[in-house]
Backbone bond lengths (Angstrom), bond angles and torsions (degrees), N, CA, C in turn:
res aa  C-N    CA-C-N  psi(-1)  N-CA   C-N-CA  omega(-1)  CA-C   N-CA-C  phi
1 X - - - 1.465 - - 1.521 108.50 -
2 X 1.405 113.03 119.54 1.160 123.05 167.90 2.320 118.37 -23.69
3 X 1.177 124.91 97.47 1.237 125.45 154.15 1.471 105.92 114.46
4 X 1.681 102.40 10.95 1.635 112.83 -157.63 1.889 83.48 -106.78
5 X 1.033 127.72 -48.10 1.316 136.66 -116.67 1.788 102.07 -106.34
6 X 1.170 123.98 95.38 1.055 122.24 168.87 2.096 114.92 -123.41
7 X 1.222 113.00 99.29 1.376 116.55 -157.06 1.360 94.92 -117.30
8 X 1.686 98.18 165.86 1.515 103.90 -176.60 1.202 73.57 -121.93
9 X 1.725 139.56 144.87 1.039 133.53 134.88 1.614 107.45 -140.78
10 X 1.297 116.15 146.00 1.302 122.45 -149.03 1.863 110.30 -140.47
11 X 0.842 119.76 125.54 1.499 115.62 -164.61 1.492 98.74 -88.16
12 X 1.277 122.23 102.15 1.551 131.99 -165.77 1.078 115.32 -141.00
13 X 1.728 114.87 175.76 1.513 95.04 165.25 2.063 78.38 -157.72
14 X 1.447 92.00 145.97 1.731 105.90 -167.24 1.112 87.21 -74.61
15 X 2.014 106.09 135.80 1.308 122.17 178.43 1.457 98.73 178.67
16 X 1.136 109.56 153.86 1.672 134.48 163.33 1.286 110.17 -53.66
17 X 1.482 115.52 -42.36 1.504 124.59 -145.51 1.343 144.69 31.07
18 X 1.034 144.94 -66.33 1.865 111.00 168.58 1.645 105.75 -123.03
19 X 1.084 105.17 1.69 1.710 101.77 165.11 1.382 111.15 104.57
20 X 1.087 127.38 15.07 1.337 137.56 -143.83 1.731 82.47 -93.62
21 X 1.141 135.18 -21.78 1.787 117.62 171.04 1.648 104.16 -142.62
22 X 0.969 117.22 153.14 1.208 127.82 156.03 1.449 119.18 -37.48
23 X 1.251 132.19 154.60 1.694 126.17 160.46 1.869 96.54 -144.89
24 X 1.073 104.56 147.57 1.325 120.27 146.52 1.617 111.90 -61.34
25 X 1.609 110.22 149.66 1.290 113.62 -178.90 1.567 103.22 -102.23
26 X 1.735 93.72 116.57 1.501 118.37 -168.08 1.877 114.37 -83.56
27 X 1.227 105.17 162.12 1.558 97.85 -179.45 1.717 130.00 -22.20
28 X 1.085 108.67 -147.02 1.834 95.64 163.55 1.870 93.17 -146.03
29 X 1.235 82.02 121.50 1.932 104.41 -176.80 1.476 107.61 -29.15
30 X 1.392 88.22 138.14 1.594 106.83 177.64 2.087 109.40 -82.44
31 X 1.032 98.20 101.63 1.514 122.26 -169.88 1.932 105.71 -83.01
32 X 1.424 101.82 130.67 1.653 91.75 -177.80 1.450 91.63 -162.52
33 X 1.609 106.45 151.15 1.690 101.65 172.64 1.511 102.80 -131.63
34 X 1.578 116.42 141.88 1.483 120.30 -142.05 1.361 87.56 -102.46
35 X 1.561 113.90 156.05 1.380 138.92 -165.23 1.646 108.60 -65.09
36 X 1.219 111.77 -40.03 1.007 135.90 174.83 1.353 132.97 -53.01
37 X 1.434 139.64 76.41 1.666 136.34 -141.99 0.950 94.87 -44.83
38 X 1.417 131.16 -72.82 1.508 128.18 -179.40 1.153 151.12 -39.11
39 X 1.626 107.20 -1.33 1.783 123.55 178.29 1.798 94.07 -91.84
40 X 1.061 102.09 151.56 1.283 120.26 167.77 1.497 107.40 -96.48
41 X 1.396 113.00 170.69 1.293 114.31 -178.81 1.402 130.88 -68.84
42 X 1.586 137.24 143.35 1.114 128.43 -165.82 1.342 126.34 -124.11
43 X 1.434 131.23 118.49 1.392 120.73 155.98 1.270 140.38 -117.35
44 X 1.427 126.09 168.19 1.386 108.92 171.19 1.455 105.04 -157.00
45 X 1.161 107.70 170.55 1.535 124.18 -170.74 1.923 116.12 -167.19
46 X 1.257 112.03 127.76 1.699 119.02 150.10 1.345 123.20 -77.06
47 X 1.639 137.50 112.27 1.122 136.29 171.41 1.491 109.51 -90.14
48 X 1.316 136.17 -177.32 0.805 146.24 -163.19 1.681 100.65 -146.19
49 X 1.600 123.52 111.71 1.625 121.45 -156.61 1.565 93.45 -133.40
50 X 1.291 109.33 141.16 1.785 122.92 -170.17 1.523 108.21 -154.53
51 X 1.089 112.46 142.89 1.685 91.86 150.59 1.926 83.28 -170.87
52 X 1.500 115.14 -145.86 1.459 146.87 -169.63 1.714 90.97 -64.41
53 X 1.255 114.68 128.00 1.766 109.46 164.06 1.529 127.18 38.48
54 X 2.301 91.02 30.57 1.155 74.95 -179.48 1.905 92.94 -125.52
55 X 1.120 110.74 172.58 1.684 108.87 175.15 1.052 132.54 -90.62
56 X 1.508 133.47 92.01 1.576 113.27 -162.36 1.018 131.37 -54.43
57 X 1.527 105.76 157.98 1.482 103.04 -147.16 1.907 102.23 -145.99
58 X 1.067 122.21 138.55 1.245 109.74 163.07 1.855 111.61 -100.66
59 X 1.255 106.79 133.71 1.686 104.90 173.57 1.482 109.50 -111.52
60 X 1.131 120.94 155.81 1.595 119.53 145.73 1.140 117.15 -105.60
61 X 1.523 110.43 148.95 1.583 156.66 173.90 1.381 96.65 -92.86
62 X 1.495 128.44 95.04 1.607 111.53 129.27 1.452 127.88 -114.48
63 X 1.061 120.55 173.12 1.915 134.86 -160.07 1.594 84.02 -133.45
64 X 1.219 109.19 124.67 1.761 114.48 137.90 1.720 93.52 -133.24
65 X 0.834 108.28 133.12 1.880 142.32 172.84 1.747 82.33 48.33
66 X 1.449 116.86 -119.96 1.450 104.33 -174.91 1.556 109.01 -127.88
67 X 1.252 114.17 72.28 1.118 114.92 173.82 1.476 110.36 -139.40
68 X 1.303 139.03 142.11 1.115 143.33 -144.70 1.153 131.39 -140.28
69 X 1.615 145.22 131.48 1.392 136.07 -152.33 1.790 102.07 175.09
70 X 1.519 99.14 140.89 1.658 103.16 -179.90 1.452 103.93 -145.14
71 X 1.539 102.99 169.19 1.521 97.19 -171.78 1.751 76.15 -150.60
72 X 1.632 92.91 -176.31 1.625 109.94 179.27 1.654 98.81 -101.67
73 X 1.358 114.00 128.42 1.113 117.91 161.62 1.579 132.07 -75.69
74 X 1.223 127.33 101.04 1.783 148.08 -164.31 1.067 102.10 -58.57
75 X 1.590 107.09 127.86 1.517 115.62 178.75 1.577 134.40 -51.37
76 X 1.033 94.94 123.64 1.749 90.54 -175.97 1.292 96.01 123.74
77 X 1.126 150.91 -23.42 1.920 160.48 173.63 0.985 102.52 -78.10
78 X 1.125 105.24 151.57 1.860 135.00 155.63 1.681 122.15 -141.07
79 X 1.350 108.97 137.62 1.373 111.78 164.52 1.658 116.72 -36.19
80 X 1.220 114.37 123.12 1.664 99.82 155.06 1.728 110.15 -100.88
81 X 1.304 117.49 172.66 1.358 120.94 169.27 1.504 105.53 -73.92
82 X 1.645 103.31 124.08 1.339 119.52 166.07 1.682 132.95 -65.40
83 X 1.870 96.08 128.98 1.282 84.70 -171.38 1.196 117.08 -125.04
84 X 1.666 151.43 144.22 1.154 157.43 -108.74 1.735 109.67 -34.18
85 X 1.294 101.71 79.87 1.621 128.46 -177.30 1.483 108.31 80.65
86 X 0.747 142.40 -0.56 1.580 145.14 171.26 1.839 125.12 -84.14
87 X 0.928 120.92 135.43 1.522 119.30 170.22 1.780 85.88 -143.71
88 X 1.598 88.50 155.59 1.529 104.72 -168.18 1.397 113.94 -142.30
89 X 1.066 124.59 129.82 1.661 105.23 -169.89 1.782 98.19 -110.61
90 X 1.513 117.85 144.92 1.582 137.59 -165.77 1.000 109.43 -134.38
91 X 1.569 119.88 141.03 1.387 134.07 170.52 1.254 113.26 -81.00
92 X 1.318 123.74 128.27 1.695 143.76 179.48 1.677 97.27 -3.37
93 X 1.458 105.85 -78.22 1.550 107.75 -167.56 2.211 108.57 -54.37
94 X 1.033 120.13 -16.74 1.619 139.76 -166.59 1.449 113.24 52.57
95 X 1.372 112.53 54.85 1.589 146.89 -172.38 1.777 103.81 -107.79
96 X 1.119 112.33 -37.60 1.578 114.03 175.03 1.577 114.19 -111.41
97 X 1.279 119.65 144.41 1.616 111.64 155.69 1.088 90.85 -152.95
98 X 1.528 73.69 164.01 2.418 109.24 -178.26 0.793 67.62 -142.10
99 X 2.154 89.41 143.25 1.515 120.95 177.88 1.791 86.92 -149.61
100 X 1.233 102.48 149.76 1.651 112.89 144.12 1.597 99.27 -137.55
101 X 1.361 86.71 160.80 1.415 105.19 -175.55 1.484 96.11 -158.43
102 X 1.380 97.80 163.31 1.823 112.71 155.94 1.476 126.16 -38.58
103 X 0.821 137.79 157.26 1.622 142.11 120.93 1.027 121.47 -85.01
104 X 1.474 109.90 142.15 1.805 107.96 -179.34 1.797 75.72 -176.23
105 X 1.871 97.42 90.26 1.295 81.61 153.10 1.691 75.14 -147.22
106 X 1.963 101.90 167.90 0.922 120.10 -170.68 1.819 110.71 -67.62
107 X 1.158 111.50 147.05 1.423 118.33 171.14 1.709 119.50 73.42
108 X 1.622 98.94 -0.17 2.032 114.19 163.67 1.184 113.99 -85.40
109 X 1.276 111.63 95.88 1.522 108.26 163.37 1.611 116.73 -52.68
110 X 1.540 108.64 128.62 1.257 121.09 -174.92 2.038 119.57 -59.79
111 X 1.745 86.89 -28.71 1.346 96.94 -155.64 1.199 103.53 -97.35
112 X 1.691 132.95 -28.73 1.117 142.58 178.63 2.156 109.27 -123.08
113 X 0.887 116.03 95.53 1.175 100.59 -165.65 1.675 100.77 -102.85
114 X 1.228 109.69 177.88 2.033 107.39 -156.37 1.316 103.72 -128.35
115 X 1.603 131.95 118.34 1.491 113.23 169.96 1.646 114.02 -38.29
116 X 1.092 136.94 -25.48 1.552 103.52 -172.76 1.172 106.26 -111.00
117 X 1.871 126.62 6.17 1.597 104.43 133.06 1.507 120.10 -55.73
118 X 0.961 114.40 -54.31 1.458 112.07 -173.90 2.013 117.71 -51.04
119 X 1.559 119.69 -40.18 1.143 139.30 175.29 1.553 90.20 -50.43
120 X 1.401 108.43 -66.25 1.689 95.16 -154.39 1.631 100.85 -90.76
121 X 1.370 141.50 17.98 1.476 133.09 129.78 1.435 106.05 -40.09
122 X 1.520 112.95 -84.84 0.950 120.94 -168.26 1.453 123.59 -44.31
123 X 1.523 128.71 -51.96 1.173 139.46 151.54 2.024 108.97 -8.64
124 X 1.749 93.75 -59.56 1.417 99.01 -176.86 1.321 132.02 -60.28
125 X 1.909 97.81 -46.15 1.445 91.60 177.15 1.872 103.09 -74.44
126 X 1.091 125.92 -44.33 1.341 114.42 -162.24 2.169 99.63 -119.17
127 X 1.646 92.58 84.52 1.817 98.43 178.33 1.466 123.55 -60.82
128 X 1.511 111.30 -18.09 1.588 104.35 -172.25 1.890 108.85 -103.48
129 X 1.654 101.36 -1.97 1.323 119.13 156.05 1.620 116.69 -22.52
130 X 1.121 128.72 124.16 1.664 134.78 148.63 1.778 117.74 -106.89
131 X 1.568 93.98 113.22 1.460 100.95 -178.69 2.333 110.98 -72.91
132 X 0.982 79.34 140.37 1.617 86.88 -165.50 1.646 107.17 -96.58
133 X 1.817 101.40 -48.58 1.488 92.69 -170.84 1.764 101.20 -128.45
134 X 1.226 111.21 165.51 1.576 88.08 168.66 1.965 99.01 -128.69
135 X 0.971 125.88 164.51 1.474 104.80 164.34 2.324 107.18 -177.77
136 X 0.771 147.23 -115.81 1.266 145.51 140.47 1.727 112.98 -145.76
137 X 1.390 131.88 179.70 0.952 146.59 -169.54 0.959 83.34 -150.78
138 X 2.164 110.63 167.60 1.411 137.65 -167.31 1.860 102.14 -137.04
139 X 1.305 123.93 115.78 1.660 114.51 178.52 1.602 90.40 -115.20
140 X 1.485 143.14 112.84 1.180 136.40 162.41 1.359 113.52 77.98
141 X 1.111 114.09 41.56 1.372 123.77 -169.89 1.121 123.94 70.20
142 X 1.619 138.00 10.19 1.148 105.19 -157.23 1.535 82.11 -136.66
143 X 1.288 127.02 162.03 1.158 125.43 -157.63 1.839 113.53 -140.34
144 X 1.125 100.10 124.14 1.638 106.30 179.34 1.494 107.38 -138.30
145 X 2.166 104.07 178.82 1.646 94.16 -166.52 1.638 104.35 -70.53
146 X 1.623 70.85 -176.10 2.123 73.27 165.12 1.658 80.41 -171.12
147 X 1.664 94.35 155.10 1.524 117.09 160.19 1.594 116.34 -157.21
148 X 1.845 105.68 160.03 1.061 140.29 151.86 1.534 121.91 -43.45
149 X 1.469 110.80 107.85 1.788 102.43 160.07 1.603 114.52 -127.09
150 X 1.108 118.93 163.64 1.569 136.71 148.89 1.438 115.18 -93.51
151 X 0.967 87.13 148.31 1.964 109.49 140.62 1.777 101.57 168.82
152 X 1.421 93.23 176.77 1.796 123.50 -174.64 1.497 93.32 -106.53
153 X 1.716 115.17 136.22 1.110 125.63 -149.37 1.993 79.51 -124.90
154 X 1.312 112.44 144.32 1.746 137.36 -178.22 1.761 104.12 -10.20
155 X 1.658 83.82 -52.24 2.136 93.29 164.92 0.886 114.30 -72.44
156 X 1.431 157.24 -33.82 1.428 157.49 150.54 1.440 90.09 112.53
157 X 1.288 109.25 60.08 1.305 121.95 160.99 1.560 101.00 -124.08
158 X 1.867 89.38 120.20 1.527 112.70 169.97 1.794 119.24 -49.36
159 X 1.174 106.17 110.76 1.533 126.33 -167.13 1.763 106.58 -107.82
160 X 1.466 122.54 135.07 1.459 122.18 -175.19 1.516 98.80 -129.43
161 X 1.469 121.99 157.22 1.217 126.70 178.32 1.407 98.69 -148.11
162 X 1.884 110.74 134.64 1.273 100.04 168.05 1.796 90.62 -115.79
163 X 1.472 117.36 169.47 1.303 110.95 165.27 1.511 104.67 -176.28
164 X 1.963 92.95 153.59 1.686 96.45 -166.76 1.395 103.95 -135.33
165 X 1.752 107.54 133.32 1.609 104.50 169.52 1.552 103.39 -79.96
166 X 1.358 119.99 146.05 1.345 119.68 164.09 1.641 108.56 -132.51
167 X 1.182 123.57 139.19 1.399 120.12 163.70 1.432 117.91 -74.49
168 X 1.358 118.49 120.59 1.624 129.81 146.58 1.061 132.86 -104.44
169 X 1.231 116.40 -179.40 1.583 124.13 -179.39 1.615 124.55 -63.33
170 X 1.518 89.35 -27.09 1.618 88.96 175.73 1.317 99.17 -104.50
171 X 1.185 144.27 18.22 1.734 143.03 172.73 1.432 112.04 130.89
172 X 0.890 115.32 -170.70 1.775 141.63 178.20 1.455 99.56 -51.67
173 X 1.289 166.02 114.45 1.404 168.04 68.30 1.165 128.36 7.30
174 X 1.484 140.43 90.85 1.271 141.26 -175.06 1.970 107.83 -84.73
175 X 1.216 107.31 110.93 1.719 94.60 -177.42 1.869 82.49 -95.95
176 X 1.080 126.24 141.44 1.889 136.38 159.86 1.680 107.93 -135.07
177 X 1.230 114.49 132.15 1.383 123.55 140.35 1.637 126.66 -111.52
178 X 1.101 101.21 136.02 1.963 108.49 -175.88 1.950 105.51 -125.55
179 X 0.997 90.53 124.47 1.201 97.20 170.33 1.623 122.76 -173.02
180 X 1.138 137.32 168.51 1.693 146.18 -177.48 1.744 98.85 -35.53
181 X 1.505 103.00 124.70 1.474 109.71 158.09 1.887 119.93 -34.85
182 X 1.309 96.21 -57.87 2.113 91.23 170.36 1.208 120.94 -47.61
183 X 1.638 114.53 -37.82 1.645 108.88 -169.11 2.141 105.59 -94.61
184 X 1.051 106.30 2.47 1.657 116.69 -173.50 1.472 102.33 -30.65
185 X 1.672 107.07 -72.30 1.574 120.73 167.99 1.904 124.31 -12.34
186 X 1.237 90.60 -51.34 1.541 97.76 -150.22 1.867 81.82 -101.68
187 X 1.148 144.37 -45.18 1.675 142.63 160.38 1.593 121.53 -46.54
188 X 1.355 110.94 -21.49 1.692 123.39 169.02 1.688 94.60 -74.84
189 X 1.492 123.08 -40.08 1.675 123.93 -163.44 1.420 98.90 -76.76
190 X 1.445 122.94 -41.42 1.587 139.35 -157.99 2.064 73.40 -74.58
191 X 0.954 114.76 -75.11 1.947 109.78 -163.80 1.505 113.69 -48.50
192 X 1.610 97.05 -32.28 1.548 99.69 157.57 1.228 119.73 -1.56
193 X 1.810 79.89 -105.56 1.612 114.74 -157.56 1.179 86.35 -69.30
194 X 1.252 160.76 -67.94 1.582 142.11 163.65 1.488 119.62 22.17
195 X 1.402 79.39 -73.19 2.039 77.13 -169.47 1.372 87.00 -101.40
196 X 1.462 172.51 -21.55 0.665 142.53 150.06 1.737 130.74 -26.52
197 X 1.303 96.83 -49.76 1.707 106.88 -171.34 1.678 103.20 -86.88
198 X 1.492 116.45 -8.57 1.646 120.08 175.07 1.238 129.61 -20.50
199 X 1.114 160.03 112.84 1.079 143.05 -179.56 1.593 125.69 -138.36
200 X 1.391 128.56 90.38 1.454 118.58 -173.79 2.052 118.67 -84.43
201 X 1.142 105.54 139.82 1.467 112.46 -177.37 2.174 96.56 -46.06
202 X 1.718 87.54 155.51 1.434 81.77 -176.19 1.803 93.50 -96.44
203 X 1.903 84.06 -153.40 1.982 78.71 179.11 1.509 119.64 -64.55
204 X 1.235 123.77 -33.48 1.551 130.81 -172.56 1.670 91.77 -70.90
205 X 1.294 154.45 -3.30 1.210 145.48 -170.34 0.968 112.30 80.41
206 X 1.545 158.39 21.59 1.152 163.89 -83.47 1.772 91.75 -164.52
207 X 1.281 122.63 140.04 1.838 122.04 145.04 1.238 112.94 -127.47
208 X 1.345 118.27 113.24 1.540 128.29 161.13 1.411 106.86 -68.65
209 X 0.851 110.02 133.23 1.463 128.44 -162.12 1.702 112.38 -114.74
210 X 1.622 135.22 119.42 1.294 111.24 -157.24 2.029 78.39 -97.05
211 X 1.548 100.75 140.60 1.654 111.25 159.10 1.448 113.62 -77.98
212 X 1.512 100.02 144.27 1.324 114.22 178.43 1.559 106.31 -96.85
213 X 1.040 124.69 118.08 1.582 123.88 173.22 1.476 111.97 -86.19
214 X 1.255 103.10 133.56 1.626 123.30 -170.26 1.548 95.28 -89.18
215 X 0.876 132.37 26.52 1.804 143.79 -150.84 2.046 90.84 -127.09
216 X 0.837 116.62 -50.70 1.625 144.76 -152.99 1.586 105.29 -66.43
């Protein structure tokens, strides 16, 4: 539903990936199969990863059908329980969220995607939206648009959204954060390290994993 919908969904598949740190052994993945014939099955999970010179770190693990990808989860977030293919991560008060998810809309090229596909997504879910900036972002090298919006949310509390299509291996990737005009600053840093720390399995199924040095 148009202005409702802010999802993380991530074309992944739960894994350690190439071993590159230690982890503690984390809950046991939140398992769900989406309403939708066409979703494949979904999981997800936050581990908790440490070892020698390295910085602890929480990552996420998600799985949609079998493709696989993790990132570091930004301080101040938490997993929520995923719902019909979605997991979403929220700040304590649940005033901010970062989501990625898929794309799958008709007439977006997966491989090359266009600021004003992306403009008039956004347009859709949120119509009384004013785009502010336009420009691109980079998740794993690979680089697509991204933009800045406003609007005043039912409380008429000033609301900001930044968000980026990126192409991956398993499709089109939407990274978005939405949250209060005051906290914008510090939710641009949280999308950061997001796509910065991105990481999708290669062809062998593999995740290189970037280490955080406790040195830094």
């Amino acid at each position: 539903m148009p202005g409702t919908r802010f999802l993380l969904h991530l074309t992944a598949f739960l894994a350690l990936g190439s071993g590159l740190l230690s982890a503690a052994d984390g809950p046991a993945p939140l398992v769900l199969t989406g309403t939708r014939t066409n979703w494949p099955s979904f999981a997800a999970e936050v581990r908790h990863e440490e070892g020698p010179g390295v910085f602890p770190t929480e990552r996420a693990y998600v799985m949609i059908g079998t493709n696989r990808c993790a990132f570091v989860v930004p301080a101040g977030l938490h997993l929520s329980v995923p719902v019909q293919n979605d997991v979403t991560l929220l700040s304590a008060d649940f005033d901010s969220i970062l989501t990625v998810r898929v794309v799958d809309r008709p007439g977006v090229d997966p491989g090359d995607p266009t600021p004003t596909a992306l403009r008039g997504s956004l347009l859709y879910e949120h119509p009384g939206a004013a785009i502010l900036d336009t420009f691109s972002l980079v998740a794993e090298g690979r680089r697509g648009p991204a933009l800045d919006a406003g609007w005043s949310d039912p409380g008429g509390i000033s609301r900001r959204v930044r968000v980026t299509w990126i192409p991956a291996p398993g499709g089109l990737l939407e990274f978005c954060v939405v949250c209060p005009a005051k906290d914008f600053a510090e939710c641009q840093r949280r999308l950061s390290t997001v796509l910065l720390t991105f990481r999708s399995a290669d062809a062998s199924g593999k995740l290189h994993l970037p280490v955080l040095s406790d040195k830094l």
